[in-house]
C-alpha positions as CSV (number, residue, x, y, z in Angstrom):
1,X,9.9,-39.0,-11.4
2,X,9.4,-41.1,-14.5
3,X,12.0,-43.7,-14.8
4,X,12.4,-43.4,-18.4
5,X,14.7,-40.9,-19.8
6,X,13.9,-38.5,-22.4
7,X,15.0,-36.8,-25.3
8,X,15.0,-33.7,-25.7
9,X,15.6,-31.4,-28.5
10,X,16.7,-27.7,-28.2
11,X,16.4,-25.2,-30.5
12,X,18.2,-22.1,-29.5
13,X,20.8,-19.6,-31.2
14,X,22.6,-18.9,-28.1
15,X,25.4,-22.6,-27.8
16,X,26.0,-21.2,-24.1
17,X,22.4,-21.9,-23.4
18,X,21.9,-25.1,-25.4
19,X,25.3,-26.3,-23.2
20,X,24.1,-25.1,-19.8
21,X,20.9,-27.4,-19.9
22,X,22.1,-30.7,-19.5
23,X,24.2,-29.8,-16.4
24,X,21.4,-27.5,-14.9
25,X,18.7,-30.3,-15.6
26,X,21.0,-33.3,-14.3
27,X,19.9,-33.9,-11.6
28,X,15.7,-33.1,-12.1
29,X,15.1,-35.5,-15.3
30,X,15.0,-39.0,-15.6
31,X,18.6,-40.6,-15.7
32,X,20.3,-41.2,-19.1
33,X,18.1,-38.3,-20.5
34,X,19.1,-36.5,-23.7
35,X,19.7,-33.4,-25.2
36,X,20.0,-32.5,-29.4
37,X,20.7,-29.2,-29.7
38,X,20.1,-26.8,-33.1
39,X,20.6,-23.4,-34.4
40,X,16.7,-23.1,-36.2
41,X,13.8,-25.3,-36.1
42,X,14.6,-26.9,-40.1
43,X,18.0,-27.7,-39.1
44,X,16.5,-29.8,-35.5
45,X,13.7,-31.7,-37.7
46,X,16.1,-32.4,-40.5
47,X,18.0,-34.5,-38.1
48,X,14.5,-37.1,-38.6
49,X,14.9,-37.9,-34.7
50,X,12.0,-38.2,-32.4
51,X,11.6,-36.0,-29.4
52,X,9.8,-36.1,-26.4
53,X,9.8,-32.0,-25.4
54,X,11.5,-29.5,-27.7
55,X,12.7,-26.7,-25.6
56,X,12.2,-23.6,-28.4
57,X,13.5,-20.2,-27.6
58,X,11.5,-17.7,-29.8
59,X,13.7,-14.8,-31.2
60,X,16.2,-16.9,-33.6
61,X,18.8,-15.4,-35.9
62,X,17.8,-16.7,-38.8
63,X,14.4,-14.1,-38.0
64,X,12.0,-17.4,-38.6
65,X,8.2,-16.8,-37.7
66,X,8.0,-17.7,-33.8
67,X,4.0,-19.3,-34.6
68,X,5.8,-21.0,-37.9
69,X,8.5,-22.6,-35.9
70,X,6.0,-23.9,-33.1
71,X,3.5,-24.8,-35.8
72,X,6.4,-27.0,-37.9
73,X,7.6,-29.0,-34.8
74,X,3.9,-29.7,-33.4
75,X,3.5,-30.8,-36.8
76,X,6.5,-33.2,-36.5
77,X,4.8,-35.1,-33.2
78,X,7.2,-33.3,-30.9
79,X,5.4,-31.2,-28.1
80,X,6.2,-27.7,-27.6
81,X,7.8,-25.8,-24.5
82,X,8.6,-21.9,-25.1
83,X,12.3,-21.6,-23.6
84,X,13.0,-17.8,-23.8
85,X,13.8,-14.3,-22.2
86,X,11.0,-12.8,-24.6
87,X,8.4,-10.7,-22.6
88,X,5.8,-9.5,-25.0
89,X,2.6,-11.0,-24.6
90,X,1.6,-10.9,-27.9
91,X,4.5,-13.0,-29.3
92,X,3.9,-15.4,-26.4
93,X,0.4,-15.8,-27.1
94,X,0.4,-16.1,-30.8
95,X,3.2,-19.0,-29.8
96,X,0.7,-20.5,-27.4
97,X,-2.3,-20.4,-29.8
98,X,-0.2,-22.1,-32.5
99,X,0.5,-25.2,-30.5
100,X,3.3,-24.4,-27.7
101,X,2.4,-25.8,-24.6
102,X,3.5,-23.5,-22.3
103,X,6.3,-21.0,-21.6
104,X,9.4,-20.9,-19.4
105,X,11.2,-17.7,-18.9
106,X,15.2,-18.1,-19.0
107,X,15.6,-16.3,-15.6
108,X,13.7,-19.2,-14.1
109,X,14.5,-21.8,-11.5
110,X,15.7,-25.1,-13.2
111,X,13.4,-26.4,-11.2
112,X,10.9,-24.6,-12.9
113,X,12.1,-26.0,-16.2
114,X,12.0,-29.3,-15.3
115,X,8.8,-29.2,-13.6
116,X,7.6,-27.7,-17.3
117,X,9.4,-30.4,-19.4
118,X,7.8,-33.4,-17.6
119,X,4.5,-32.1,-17.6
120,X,5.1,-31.3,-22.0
121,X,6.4,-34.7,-21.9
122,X,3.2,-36.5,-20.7
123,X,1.3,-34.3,-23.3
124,X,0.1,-31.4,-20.2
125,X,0.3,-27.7,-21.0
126,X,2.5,-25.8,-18.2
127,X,-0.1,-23.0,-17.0
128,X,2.2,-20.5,-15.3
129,X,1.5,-16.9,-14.8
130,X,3.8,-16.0,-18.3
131,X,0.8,-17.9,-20.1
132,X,-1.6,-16.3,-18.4
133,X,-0.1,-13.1,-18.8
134,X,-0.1,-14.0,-22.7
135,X,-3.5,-15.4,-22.7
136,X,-5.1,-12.4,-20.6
137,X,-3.6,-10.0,-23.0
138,X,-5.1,-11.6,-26.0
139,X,-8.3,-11.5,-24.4
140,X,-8.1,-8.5,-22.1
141,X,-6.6,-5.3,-23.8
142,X,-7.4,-6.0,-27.3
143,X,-4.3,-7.7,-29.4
144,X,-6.1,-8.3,-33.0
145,X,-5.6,-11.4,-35.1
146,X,-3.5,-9.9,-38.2
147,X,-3.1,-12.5,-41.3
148,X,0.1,-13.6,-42.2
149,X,0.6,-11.2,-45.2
150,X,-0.7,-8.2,-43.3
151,X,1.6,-8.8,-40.2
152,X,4.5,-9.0,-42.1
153,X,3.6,-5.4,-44.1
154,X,2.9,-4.2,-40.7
155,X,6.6,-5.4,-39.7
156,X,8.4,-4.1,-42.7
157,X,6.0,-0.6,-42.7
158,X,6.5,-0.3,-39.0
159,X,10.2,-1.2,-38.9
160,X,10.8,2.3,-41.1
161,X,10.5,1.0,-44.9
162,X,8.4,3.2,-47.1
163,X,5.4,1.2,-48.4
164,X,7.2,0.9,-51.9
165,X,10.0,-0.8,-50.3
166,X,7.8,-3.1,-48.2
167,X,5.6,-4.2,-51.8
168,X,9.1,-5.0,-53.4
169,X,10.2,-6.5,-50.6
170,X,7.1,-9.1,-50.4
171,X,6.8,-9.2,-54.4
172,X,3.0,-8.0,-54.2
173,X,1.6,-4.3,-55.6
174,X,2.3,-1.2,-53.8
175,X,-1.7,-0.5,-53.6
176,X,-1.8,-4.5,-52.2
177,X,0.4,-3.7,-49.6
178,X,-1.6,-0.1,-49.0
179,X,-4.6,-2.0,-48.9
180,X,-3.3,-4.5,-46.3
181,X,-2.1,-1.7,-44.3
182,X,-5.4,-0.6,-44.3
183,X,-6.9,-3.4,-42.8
184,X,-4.0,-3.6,-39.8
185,X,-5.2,0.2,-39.0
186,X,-9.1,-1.0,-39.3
187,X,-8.1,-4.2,-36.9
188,X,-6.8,-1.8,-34.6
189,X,-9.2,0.5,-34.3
190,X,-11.7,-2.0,-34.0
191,X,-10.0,-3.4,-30.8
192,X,-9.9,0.2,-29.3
193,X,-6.2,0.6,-30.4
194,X,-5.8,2.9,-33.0
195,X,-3.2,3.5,-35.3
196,X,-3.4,6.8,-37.2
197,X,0.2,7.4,-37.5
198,X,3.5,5.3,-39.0
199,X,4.3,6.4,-35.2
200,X,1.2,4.6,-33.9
201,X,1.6,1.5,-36.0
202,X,5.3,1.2,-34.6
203,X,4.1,1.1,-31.1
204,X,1.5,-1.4,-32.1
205,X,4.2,-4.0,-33.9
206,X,7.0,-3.2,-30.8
207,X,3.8,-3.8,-28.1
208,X,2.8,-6.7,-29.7
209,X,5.5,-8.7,-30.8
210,X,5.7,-8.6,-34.7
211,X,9.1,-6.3,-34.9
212,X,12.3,-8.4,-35.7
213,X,14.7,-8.7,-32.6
214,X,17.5,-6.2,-32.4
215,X,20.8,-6.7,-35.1
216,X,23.8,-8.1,-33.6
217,X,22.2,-11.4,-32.2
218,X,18.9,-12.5,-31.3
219,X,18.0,-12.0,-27.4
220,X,15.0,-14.3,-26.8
């Protein structure tokens, strides 16, 4: 075990789990080790400290871009280690993809955490079966690469807004937001996954990880 101790940051909406980690991890980091813990991502990197790991659960209440967050604290020097109870591949992999270096489900061994935090520290991606899971999906059944502007009609359409509400919603022209929904229906079709239907396209967004975590409290 490395002998000096680490700091690590926590960003996680959930204080029971932010609390639990220093007394779960006692005993399987380097003495004197620290934890910082935050509700979002802008409030951890506002706090200007340097971190060795940041432990980054991905559904947050303040329904931030999981990619963004992972791309803003890469971009801060801090590595990246998905901390979270989110299942769906395609969230998971588009997290990977934009820097994370691997994922940890919450119902894991703190052993298992540990393991993945000193390995983040020294720079080395965790490769567990979660990531491959992730990385097969992207590469096995067909998850397209949608643009920012057209995932997000796609999460507003396929969350049950009509496509006049979504346009207001993102300050663009109804036949913009039409046209982007074109393309998402064209992107899925061209993986073999098509999306006909308002139906369909909900599927798509719930299967792949762009619909908003459920009201009342975020649960990844």
């Amino acid at each position: 075990m490395p002998v000096s101790p680490l700091r690590i940051g926590v960003v996680d909406d959930h204080r029971a789990i932010s609390a639990g980690l220093p007394l779960g991890l006692a005993a399987l980091l380097p003495p004197r080790s620290t934890f910082t813990d935050a509700l979002t991502v802008a409030e951890l990197l506002s706090a200007g400290r340097a971190f060795d790991v940041v432990l980054l659960d991905i559904n947050l209440a303040d329904s931030s871009v999981p990619e963004d967050n992972v791309r803003a604290v890469v971009a801060a020097g801090c590595p990246v280690l998905l901390y979270t109870a989110v299942e769906q591949p395609g969230r998971l992999a588009r997290c990977l993809r934009a820097g994370a270096l691997g994922v940890v489900g919450k119902h894991q061994e703190w052993t298992t955490l540990a393991e993945a935090i000193l390995l983040a520290a020294r720079g080395d991606a965790f490769l567990n079966a979660d990531w491959a899971a992730a990385m097969e999906a992207v590469s096995g059944t067909g998850i397209p690469h949608l643009a920012r502007r057209e995932a997000e009609v796609l999460r507003l359409y396929a969350a049950g807004l009509p496509l006049r509400v979504v346009a207001e919603h993102l300050h663009i022209a109804e036949d913009t937001a039409k046209e982007y929904l074109g393309r998402v229906r064209s992107k899925y079709a061209e993986v073999g996954r098509p999306a006909p239907t308002k139906t369909d396209l909900y599927r798509r967004a719930d299967e792949d990880g762009h619909l908003d975590p459920p009201s009342g409290g975020s649960t990844g």
